[in-house]
MARKOLBA-454426 format. One record per residue (C-alpha): residue in three letters; x, y, z; chain. Coordinates in nm, 4 decimals. Last residue first. Layout:
<pt pafi="ALA" c1="X" c2="Y" c3="Z" marba="A"/>
...
This chain:
<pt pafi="UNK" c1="15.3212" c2="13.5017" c3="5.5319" marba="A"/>
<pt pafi="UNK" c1="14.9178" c2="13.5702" c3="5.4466" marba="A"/>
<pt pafi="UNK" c1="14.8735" c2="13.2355" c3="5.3421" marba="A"/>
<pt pafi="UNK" c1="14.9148" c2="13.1633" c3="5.7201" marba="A"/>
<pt pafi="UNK" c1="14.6491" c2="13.3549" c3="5.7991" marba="A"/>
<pt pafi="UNK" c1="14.6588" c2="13.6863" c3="6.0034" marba="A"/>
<pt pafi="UNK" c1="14.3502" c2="13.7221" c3="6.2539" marba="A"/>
<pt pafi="UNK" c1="14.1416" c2="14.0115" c3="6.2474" marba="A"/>
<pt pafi="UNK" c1="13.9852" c2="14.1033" c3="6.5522" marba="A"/>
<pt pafi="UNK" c1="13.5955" c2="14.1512" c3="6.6506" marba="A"/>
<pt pafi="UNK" c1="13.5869" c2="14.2586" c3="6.9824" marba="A"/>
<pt pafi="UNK" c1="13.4692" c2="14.0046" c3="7.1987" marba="A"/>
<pt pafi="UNK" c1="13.0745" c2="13.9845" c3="7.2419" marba="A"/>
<pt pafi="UNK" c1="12.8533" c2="14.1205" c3="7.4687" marba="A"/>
<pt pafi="UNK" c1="12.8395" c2="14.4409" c3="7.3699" marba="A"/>
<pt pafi="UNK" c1="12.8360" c2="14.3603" c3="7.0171" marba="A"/>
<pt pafi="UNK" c1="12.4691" c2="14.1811" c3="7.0711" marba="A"/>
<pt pafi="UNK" c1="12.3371" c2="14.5262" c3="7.1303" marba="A"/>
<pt pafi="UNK" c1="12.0913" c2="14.5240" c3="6.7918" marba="A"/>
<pt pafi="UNK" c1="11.9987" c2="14.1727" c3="6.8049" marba="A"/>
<pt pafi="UNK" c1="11.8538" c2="14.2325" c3="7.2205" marba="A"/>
<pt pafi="UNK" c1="11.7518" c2="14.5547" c3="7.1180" marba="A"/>
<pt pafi="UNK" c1="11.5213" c2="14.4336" c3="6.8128" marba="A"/>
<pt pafi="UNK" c1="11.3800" c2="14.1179" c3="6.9799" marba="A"/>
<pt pafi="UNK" c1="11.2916" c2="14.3206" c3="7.2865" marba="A"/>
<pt pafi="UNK" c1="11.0670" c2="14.5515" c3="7.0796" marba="A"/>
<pt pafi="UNK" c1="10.9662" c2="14.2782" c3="6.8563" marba="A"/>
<pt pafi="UNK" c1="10.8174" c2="14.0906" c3="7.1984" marba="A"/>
<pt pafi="UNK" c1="10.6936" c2="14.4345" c3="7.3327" marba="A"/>
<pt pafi="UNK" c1="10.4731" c2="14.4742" c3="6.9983" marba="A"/>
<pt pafi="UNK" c1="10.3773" c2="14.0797" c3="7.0141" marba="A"/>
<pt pafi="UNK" c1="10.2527" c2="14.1508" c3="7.3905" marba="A"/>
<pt pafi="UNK" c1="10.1865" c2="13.8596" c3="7.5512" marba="A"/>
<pt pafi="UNK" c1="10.5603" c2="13.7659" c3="7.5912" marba="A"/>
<pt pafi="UNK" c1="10.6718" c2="13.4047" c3="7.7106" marba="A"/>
<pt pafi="UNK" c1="11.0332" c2="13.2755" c3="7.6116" marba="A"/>
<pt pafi="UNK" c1="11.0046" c2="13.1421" c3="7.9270" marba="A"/>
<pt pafi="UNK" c1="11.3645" c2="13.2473" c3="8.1274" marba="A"/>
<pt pafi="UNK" c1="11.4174" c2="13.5676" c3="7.8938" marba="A"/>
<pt pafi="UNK" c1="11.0382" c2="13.6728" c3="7.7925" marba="A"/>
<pt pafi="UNK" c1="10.9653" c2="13.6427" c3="8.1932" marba="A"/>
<pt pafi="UNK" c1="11.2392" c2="13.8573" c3="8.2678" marba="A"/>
<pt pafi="UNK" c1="11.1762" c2="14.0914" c3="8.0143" marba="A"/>
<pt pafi="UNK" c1="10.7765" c2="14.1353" c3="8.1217" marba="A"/>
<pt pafi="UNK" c1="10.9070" c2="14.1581" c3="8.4855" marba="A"/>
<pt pafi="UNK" c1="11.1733" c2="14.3800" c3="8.3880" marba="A"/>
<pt pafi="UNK" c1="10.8642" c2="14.6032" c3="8.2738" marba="A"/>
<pt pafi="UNK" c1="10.8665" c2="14.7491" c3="7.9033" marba="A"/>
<pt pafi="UNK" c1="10.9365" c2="15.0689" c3="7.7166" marba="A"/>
<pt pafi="UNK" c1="11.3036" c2="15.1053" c3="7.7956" marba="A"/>
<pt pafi="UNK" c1="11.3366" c2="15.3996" c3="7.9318" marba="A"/>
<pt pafi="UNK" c1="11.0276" c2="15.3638" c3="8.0987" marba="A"/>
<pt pafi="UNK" c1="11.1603" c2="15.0767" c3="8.2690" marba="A"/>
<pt pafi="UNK" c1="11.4798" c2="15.2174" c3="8.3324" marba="A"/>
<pt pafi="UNK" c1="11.2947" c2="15.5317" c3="8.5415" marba="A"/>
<pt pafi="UNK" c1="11.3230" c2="15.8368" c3="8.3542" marba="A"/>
<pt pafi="UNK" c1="11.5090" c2="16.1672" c3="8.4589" marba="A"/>
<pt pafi="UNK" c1="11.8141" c2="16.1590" c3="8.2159" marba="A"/>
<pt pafi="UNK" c1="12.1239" c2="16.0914" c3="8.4048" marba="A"/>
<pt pafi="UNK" c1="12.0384" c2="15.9325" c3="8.7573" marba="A"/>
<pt pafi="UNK" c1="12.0091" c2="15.5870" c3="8.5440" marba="A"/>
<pt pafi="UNK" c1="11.7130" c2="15.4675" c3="8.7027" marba="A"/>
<pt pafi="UNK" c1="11.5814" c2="15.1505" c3="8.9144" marba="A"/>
<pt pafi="UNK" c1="11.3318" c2="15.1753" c3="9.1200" marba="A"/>
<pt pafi="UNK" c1="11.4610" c2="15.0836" c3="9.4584" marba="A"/>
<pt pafi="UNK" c1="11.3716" c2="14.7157" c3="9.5696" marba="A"/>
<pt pafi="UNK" c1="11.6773" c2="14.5840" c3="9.6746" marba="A"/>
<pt pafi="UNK" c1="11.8655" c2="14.8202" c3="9.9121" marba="A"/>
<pt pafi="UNK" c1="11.5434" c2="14.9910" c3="10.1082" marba="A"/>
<pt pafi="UNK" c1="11.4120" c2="14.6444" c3="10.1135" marba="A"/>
<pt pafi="UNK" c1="11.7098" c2="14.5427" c3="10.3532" marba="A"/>
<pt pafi="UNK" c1="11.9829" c2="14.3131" c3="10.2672" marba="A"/>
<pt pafi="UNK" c1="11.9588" c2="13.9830" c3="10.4344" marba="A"/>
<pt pafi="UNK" c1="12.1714" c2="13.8146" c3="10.1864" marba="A"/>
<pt pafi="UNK" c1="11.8561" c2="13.5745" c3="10.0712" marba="A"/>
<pt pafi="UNK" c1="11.6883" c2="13.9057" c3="9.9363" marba="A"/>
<pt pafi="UNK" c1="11.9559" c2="14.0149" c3="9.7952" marba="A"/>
<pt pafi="UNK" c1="12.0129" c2="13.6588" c3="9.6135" marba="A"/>
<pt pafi="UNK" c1="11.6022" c2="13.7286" c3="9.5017" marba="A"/>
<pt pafi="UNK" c1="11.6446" c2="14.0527" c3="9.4147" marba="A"/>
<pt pafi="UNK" c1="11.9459" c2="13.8921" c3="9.1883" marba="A"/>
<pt pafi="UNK" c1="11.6672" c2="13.6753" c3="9.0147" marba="A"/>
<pt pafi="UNK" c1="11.4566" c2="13.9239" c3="8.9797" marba="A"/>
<pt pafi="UNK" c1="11.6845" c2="14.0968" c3="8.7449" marba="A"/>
<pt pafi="UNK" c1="11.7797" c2="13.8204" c3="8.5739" marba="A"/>
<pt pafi="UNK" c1="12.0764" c2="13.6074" c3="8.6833" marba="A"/>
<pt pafi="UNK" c1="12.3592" c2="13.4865" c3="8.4266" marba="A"/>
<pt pafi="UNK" c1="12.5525" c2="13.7946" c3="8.4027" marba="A"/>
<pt pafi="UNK" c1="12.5074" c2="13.8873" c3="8.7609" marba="A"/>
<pt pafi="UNK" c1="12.8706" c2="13.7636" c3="8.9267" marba="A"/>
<pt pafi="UNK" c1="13.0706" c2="13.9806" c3="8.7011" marba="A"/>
<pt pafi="UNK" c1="13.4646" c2="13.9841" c3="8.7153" marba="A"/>
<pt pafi="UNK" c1="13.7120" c2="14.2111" c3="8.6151" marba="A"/>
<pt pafi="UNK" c1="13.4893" c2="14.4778" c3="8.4670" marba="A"/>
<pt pafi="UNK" c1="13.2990" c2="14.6948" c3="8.1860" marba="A"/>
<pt pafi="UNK" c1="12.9404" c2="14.6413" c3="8.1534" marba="A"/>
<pt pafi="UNK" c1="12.9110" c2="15.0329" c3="8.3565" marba="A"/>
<pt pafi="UNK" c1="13.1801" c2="15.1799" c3="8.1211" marba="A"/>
<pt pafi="UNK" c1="13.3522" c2="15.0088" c3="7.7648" marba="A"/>
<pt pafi="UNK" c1="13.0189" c2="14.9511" c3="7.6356" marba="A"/>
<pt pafi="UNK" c1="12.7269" c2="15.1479" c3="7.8200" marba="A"/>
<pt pafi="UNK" c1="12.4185" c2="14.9339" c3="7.9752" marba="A"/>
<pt pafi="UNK" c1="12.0901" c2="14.8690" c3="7.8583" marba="A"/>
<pt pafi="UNK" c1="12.1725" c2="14.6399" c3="7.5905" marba="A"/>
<pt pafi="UNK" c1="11.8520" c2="14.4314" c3="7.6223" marba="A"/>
<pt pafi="UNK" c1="11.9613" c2="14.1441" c3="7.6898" marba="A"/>
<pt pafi="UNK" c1="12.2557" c2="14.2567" c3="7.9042" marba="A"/>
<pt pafi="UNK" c1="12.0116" c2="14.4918" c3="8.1434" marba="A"/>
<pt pafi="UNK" c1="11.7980" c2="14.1629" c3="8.1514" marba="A"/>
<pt pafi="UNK" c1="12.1318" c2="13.9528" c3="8.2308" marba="A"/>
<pt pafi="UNK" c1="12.2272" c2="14.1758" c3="8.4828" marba="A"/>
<pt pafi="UNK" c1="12.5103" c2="14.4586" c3="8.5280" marba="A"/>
<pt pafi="UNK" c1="12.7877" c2="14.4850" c3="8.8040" marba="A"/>
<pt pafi="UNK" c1="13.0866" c2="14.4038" c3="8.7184" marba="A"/>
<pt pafi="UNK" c1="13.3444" c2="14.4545" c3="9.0253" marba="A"/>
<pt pafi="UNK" c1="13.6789" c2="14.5936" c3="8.9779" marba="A"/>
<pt pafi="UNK" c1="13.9740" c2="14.3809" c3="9.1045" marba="A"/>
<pt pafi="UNK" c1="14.1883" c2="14.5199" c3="9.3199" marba="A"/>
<pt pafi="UNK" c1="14.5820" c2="14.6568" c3="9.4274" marba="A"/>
<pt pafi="UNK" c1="14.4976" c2="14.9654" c3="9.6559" marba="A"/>
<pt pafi="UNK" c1="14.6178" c2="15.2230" c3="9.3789" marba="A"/>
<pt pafi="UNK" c1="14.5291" c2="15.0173" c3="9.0972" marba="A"/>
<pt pafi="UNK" c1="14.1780" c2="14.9644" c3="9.1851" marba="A"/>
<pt pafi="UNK" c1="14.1246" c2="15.3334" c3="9.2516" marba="A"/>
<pt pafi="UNK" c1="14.2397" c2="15.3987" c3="8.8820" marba="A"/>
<pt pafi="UNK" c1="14.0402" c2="15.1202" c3="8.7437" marba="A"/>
<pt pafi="UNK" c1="13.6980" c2="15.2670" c3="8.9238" marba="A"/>
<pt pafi="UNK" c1="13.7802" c2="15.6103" c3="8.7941" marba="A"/>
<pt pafi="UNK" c1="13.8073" c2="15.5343" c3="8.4569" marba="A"/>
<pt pafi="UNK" c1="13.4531" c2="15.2870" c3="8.5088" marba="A"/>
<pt pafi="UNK" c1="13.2944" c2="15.6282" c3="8.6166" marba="A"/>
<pt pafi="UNK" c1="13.4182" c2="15.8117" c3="8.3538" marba="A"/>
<pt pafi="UNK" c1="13.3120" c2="15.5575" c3="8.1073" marba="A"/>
<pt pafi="UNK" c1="12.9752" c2="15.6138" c3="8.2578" marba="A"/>
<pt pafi="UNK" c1="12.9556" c2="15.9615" c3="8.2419" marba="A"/>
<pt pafi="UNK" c1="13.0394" c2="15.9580" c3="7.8911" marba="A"/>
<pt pafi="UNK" c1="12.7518" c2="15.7091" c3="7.7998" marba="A"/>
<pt pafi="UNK" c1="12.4750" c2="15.9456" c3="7.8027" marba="A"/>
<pt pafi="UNK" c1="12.6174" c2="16.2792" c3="7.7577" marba="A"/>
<pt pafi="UNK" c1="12.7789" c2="16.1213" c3="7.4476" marba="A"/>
<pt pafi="UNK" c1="12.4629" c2="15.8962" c3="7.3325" marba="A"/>
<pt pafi="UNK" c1="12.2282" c2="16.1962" c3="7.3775" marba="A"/>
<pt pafi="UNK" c1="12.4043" c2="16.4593" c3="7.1098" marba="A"/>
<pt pafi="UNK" c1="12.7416" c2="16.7056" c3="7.1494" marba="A"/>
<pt pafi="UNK" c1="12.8316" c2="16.9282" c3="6.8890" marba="A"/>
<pt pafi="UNK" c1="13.1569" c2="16.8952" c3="6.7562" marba="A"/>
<pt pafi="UNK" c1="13.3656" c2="17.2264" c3="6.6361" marba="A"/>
<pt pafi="UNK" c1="13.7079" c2="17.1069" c3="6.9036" marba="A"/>
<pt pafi="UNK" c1="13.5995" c2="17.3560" c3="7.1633" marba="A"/>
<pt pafi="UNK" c1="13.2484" c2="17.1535" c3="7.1919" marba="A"/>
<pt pafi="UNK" c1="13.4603" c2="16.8278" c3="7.2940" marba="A"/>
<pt pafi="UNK" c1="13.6842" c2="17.0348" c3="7.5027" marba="A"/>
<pt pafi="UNK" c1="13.3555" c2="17.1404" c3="7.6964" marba="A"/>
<pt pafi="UNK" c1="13.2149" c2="16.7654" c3="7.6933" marba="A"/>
<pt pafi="UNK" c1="13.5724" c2="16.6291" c3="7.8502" marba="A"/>
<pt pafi="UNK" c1="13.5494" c2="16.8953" c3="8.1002" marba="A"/>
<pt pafi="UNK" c1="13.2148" c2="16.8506" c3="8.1880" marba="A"/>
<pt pafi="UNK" c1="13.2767" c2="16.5251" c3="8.2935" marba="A"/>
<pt pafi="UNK" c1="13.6014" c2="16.5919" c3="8.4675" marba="A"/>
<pt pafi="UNK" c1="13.3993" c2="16.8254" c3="8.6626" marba="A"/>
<pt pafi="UNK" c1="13.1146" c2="16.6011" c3="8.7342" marba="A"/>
<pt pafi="UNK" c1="13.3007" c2="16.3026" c3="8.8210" marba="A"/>
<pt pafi="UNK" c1="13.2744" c2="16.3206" c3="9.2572" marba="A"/>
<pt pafi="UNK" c1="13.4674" c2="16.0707" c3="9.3746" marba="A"/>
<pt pafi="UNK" c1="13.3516" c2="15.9560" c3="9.7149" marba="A"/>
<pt pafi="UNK" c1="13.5167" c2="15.6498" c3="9.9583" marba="A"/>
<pt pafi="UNK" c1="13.4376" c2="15.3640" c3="10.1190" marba="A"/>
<pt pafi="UNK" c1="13.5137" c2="15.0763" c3="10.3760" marba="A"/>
<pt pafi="UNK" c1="13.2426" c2="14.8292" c3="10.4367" marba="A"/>
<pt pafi="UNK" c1="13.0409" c2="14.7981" c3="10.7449" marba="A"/>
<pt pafi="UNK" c1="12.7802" c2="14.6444" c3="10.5322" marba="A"/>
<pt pafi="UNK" c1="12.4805" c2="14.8571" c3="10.6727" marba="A"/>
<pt pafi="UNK" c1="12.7528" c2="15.1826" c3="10.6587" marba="A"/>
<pt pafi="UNK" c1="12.8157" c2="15.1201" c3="10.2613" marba="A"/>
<pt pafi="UNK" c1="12.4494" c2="15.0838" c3="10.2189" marba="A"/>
<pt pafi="UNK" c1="12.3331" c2="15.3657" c3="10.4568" marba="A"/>
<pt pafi="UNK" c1="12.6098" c2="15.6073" c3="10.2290" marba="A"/>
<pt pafi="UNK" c1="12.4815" c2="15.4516" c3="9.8494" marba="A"/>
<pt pafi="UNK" c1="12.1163" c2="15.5393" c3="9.9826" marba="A"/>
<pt pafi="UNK" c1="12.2172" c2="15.8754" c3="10.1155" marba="A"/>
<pt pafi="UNK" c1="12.3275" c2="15.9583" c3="9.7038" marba="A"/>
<pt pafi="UNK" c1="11.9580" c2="15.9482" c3="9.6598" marba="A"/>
<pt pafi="UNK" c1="11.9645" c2="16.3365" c3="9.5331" marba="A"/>
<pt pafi="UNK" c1="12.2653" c2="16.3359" c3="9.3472" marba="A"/>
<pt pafi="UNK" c1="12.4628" c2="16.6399" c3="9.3416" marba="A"/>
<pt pafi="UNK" c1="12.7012" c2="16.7321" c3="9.1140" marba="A"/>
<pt pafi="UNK" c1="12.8055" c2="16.3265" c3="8.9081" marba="A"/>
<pt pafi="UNK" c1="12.7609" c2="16.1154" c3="9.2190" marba="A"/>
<pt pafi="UNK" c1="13.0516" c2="15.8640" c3="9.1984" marba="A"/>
<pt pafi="UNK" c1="13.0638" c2="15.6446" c3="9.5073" marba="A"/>
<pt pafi="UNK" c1="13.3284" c2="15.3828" c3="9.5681" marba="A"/>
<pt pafi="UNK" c1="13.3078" c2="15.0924" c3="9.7737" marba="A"/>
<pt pafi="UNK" c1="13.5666" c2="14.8568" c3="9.8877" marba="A"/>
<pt pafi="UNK" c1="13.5598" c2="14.5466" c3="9.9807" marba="A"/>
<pt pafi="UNK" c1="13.8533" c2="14.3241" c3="10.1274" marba="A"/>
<pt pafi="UNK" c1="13.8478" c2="14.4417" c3="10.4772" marba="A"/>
<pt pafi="UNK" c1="13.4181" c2="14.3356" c3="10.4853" marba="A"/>
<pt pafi="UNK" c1="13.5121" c2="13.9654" c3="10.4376" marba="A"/>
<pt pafi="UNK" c1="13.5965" c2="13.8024" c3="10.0969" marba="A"/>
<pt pafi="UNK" c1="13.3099" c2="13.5984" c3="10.0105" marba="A"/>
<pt pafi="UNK" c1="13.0656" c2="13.7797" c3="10.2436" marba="A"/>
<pt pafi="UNK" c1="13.1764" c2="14.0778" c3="10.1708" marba="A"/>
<pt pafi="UNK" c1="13.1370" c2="14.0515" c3="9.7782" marba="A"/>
<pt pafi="UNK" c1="12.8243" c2="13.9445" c3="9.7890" marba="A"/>
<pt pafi="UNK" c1="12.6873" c2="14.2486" c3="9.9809" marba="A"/>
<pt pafi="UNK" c1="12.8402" c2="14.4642" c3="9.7443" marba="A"/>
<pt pafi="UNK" c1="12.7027" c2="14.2677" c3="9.4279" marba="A"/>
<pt pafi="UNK" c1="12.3749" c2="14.3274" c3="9.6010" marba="A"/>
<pt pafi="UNK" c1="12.4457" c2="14.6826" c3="9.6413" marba="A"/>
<pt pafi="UNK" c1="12.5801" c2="14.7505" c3="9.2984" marba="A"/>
<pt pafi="UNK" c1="12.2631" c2="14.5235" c3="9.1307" marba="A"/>
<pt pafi="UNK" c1="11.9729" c2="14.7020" c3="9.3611" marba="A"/>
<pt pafi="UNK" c1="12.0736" c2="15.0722" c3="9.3194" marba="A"/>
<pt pafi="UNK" c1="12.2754" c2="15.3064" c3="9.5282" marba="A"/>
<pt pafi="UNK" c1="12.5411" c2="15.3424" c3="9.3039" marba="A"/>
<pt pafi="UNK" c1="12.8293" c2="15.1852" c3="9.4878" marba="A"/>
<pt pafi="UNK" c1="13.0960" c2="15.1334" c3="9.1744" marba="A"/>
<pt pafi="UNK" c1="13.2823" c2="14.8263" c3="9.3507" marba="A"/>
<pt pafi="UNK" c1="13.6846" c2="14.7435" c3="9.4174" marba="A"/>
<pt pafi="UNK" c1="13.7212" c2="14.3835" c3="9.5109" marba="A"/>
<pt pafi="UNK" c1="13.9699" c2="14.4208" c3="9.7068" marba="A"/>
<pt pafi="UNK" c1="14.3071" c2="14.2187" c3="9.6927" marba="A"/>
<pt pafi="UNK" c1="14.4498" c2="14.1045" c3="10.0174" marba="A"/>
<pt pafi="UNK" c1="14.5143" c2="13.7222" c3="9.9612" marba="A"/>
<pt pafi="UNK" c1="14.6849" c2="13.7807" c3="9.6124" marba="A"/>
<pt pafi="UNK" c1="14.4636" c2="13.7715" c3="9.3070" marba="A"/>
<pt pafi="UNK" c1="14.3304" c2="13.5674" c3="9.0008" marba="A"/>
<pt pafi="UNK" c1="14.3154" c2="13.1959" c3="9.1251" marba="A"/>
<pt pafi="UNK" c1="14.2111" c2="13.2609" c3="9.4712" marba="A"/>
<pt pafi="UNK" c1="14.0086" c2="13.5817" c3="9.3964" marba="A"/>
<pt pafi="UNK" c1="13.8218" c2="13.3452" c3="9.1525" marba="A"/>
<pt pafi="UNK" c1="13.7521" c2="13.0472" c3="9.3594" marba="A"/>
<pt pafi="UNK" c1="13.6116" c2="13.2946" c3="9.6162" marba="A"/>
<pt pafi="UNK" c1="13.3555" c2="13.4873" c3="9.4145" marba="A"/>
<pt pafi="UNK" c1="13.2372" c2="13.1357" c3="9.2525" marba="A"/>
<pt pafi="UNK" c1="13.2154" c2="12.9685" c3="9.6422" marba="A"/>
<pt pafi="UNK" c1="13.0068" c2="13.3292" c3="9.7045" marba="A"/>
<pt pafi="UNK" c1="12.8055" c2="13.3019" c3="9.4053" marba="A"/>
<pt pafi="UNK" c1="12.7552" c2="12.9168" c3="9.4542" marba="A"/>
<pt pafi="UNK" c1="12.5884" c2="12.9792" c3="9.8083" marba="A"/>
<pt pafi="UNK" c1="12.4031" c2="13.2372" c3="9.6704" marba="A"/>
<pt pafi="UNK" c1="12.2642" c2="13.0148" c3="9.4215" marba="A"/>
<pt pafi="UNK" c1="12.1324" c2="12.7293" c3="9.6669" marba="A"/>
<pt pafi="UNK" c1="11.9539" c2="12.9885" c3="9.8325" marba="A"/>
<pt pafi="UNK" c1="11.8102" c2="13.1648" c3="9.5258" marba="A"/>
<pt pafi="UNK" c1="11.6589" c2="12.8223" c3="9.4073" marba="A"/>
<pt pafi="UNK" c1="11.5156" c2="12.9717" c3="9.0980" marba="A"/>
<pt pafi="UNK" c1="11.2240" c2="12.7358" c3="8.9910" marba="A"/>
């Protein structure tokens, strides 16, 4: 059973121990605020280790985004300094130079570009006010590979690589963070779908198959099988070749 109290408690001690080893006494922990459950969370976190000076939240709508009020109430229900980068031009920038070049763009580069944008500007903030930039993905988004390499499961440090995604609801939950904050359905803002239609199966059904290794549904069970081998590189180190000695 997921003791989400005891957990918490850890998370923060964890937070802590690694600003003390890894940063000077006024570092920020510099955090993508999306408006969704794991940013939020991770926000909340984050000010209750370091205290609400040291957190600061950046929002990234790419034009307009419609629950962009969500990522505002959150940053004003944690007291928490923020600010608003808006990536849409620098976006569309990249893709028009792309197009000028002969390429034609396809889903995984208007996917995934916005993304590494986002984590671009997220280092360039944190090294104008000195920080550390927050990780904010899930095991079940890890799993599954439901997150873009080299942008959103990019970071310094990531407290939710270990937790499913009930499991951080449940740390939210134990925070005091309103419903509003932790129970949004969860969607990339880029193509329309939820994540869970995205990906064909409930977190629930993930979560279960993760902590259990319990899936009713053989189809779902290959499904999950087949993302989770295909995205292992994600996850891993780059691959590097290592010169032998028999090679001097």
């Amino acid at each position: 059973m997921f003791n989400a109290k005891k957990v918490k408690k850890q998370l923060i001690e964890w937070i802590i121990g690694y600003f003390n080893n890894n940063a000077s006494a006024d570092t920020k922990a510099v955090i993508g605020i999306s408006g969704g459950k794991d940013s939020s969370i991770a926000a909340a976190l984050c000010r209750e280790a370091l205290g609400k000076e040291r957190v600061l939240g950046v929002l990234m709508p790419q034009g307009d985004q419609q629950d962009i009020d969500i990522s505002y109430d959150l940053c004003k229900a944690l007291d928490i300094p923020y600010i608003e980068i808006n990536i849409q031009k620098p976006v569309q920038d990249l893709y028009d130079e792309i197009e000028k070049s002969g390429m034609k763009l396809n889903d995984a580069a208007v996917f995934n570009t916005p993304a590494r944008i986002r984590m671009t500007a997220l280092y360039a903030v944190s090294g104008i006010v000195g920080g550390r930039v927050v990780n904010t993905s899930n095991l079940s988004e890890d799993w599954v590979g439901y997150s873009t390499k080299f942008g959103d499961s990019a970071g310094d440090f990531s407290p939710f690589s270990d937790l499913t995604a009930a499991e951080v609801k449940a740390i939210g939950r134990e925070l005091g963070l309103a419903p509003i904050f932790i129970d949004k359905t969860p969607a990339d803002g880029l193509c329309g779908k939820t994540d869970e239609a995205n990906l064909g199966f409930t977190y629930a059904v993930l979560d279960k198959y993760i902590r259990e290794n319990i899936c009713d549904d053989e189809k779902i069970k290959e499904k999950i099988d087949k993302l989770h081998n295909m995205n292992l590189h994600k996850l891993k180190p780059m691959p590097a070749f290592r010169l032998s000695s028999k090679s001097l």
